[in-house]
C-alpha positions as CSV (number, residue, x, y, z in Angstrom):
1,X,92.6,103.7,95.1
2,X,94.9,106.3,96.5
3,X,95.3,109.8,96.2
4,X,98.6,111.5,95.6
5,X,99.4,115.5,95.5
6,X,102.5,115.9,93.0
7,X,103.8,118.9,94.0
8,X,106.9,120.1,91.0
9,X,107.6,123.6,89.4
10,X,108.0,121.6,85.9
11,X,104.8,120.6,84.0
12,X,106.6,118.0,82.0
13,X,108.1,115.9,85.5
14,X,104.3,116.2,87.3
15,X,103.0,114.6,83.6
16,X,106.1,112.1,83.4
17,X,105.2,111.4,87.4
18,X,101.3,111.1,86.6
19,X,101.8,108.9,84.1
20,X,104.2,106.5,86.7
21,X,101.5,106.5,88.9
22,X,98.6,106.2,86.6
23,X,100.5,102.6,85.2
24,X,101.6,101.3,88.9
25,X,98.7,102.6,91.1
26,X,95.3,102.7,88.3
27,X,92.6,104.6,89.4
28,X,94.3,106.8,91.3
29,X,93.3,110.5,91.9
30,X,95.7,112.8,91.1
31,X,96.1,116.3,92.4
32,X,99.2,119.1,91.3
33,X,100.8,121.9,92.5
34,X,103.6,123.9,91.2
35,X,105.0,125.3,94.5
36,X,104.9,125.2,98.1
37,X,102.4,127.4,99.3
38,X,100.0,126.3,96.7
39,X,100.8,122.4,97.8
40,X,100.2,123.5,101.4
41,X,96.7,124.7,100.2
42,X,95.9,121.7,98.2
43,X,96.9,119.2,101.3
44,X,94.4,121.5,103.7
45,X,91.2,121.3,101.3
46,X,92.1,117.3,100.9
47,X,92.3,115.8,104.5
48,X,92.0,112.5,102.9
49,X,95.3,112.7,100.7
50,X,97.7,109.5,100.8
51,X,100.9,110.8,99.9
52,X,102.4,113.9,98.7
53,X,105.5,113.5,96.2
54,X,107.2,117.1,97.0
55,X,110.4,118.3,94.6
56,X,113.0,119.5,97.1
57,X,114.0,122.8,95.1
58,X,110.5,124.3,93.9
59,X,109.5,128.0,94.7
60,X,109.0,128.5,98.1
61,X,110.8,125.1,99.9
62,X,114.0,127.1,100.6
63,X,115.9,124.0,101.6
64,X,114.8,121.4,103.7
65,X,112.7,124.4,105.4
66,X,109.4,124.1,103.5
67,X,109.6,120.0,104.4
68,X,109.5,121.0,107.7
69,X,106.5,123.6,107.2
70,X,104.5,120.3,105.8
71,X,105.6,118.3,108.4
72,X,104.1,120.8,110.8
73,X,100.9,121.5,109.6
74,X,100.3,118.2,108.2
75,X,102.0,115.7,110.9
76,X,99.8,112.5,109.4
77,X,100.4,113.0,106.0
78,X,103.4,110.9,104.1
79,X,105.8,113.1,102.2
80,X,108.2,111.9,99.9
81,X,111.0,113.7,97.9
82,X,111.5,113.3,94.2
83,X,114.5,115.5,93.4
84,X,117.4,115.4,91.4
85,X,119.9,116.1,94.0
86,X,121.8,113.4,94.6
87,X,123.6,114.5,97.8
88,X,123.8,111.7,100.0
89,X,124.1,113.9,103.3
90,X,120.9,115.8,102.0
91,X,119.2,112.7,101.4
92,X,119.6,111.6,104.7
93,X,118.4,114.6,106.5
94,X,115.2,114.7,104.2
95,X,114.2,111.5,106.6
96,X,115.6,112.9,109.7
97,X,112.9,116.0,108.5
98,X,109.8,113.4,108.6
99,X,110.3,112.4,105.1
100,X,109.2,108.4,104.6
101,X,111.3,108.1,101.5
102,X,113.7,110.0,98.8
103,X,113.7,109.7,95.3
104,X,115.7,110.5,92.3
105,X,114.5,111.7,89.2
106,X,116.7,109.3,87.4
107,X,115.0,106.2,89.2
108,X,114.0,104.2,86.5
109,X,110.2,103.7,86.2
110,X,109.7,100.3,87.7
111,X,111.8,101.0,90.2
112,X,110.1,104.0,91.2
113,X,106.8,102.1,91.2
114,X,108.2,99.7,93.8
115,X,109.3,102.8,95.9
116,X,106.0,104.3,96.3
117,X,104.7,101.0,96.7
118,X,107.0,100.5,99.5
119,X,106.1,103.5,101.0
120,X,102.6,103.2,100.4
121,X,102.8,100.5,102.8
122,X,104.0,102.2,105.5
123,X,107.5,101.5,105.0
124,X,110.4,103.8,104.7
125,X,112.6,104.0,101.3
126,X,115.6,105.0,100.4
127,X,117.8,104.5,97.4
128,X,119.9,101.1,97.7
129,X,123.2,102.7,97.3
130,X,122.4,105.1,100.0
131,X,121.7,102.5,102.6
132,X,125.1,100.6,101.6
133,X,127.1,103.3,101.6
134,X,127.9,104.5,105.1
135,X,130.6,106.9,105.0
136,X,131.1,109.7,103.6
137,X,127.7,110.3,104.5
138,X,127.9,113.3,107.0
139,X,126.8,113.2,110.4
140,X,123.8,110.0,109.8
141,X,126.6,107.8,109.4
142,X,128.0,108.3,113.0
143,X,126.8,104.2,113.6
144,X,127.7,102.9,110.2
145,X,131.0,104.0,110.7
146,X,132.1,100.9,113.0
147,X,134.8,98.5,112.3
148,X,133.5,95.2,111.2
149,X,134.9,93.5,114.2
150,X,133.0,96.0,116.4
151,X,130.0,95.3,114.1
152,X,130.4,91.8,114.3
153,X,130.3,91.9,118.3
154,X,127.1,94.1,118.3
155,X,125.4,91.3,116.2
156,X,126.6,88.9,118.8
157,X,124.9,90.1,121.3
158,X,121.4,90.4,119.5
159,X,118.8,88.0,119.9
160,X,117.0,86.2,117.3
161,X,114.1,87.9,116.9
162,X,116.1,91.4,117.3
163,X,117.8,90.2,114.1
164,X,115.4,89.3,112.2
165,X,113.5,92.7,113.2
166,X,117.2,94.2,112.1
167,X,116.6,92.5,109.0
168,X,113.4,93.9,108.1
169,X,114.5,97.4,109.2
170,X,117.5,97.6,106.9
171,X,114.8,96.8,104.1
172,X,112.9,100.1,105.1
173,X,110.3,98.2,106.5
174,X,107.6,99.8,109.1
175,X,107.2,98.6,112.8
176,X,103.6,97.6,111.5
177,X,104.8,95.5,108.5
178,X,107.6,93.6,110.3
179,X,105.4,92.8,113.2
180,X,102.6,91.4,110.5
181,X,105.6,89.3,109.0
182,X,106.8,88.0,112.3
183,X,103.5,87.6,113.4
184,X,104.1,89.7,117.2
185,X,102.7,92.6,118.2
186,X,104.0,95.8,117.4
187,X,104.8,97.1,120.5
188,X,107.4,94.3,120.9
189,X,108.8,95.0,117.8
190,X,109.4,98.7,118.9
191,X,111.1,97.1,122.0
192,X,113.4,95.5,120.2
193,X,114.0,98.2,118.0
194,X,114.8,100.6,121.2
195,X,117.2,97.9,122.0
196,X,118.8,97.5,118.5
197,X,119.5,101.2,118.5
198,X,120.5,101.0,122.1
199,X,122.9,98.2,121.0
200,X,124.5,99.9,117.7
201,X,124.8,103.2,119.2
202,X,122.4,105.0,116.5
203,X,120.6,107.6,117.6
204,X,117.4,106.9,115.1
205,X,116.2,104.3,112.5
206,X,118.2,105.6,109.4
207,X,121.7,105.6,111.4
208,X,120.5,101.7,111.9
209,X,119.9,101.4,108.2
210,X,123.2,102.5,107.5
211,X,124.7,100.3,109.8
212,X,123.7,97.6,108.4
213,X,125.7,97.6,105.3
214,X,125.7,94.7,103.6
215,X,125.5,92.4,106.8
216,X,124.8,88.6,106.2
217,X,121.7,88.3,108.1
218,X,121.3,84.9,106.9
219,X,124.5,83.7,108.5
220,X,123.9,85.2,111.8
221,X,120.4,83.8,111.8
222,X,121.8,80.3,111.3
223,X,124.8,81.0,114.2
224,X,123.5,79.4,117.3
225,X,121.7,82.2,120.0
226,X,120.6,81.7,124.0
227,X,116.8,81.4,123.8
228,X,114.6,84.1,124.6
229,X,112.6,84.4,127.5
């Protein structure tokens, strides 16, 4: 099965978190840390870790800064935040950092269990009300920010495909996964990702998220489009 590093100063959240995993991921190894330096060490003896679930205010993170340290040393390995800061602009930068997904210790348990299954996949999460909720969001929200109408004429412009790869973005999903559901190769699907960002003005994939608000894919899909070449 999978092996996750819990990395939390408080004994009773890595238990509470063990047990989460232990009920949506059986027969899963389980490694703990209680601060950053000691996570650090646990990910360097384990090359063959799947995830690390990292609390964003434990000794030795000093902000985002010890997010970045792990990113550094350990480009490959997926980190995820469980924190209780609920910050939206914070939450944001955590995946501008290298972070594949953010996590609230309030999340209920099933819902938590279909976040780290999410990510497990190789898709991005992030809470639901984040991704709807496009300003007031600090500087990630620079695309989101657009007037419906100017919306509207964005999604004009896209092809089919590059809205239906749109679609699947704004539901966290990985260039791998969305080019396995649309059954094209993955390289395309990074094409028309470039393009989509290109198109919306975002600068990376969570500005797209946040752009997409709560867009009606479905009636855009149904709108007549010029056929691809």
């Amino acid at each position: 099965m999978y092996q996750v590093l819990i990395a939390d100063d408080h004994p009773l959240f890595r238990e509470a978190i063990a047990r989460v995993i232990d009920d949506g991921f059986p027969g899963s190894t389980l490694l703990e840390a209680s601060d950053l330096d000691s996570a650090l060490a646990v990910a360097g003896r384990h090359d063959d870790l799947d995830l690390v679930l990292l609390d964003l205010n434990m000794p030795g993170m000093q902000g985002l800064g010890g997010l970045v340290r792990l990113r550094n040393l350990f480009p490959t390995l997926p980190a995820v935040i469980v924190s209780a800061e609920e910050e939206k602009r914070v939450i944001l930068q955590t995946i501008t950092y290298g972070a594949v997904g953010f996590i609230t210790k309030s999340t209920p348990r099933k819902q938590m269990i279909q976040a780290l299954e999410q990510v497990l996949a190789g898709s991005i999460y992030l809470p639901a009300d984040i991704i709807r909720a496009g300003s007031g969001a600090g500087e990630e929200s620079t695309a989101a920010r657009r007037e419906p109408e100017d919306l509207s004429d964005v999604l004009a412009t896209l092809t089919r495909k590059q809205l239906q790869v749109f679609e699947r973005m704004s539901r966290g999903d990985s260039n791998k996964v969305i080019a396995y559901q649309l059954n094209i190769a993955e390289s395309t699907v990074k094409a028309h990702v470039s393009a989509i960002l290109r198109k919306l003005g975002a600068t990376n994939r969570v500005q797209a998220i946040l752009s997409a608000g709560d867009i009606d894919f479905a009636a855009y899909l149904r709108a007549p489009k010029v056929p691809e070449r």
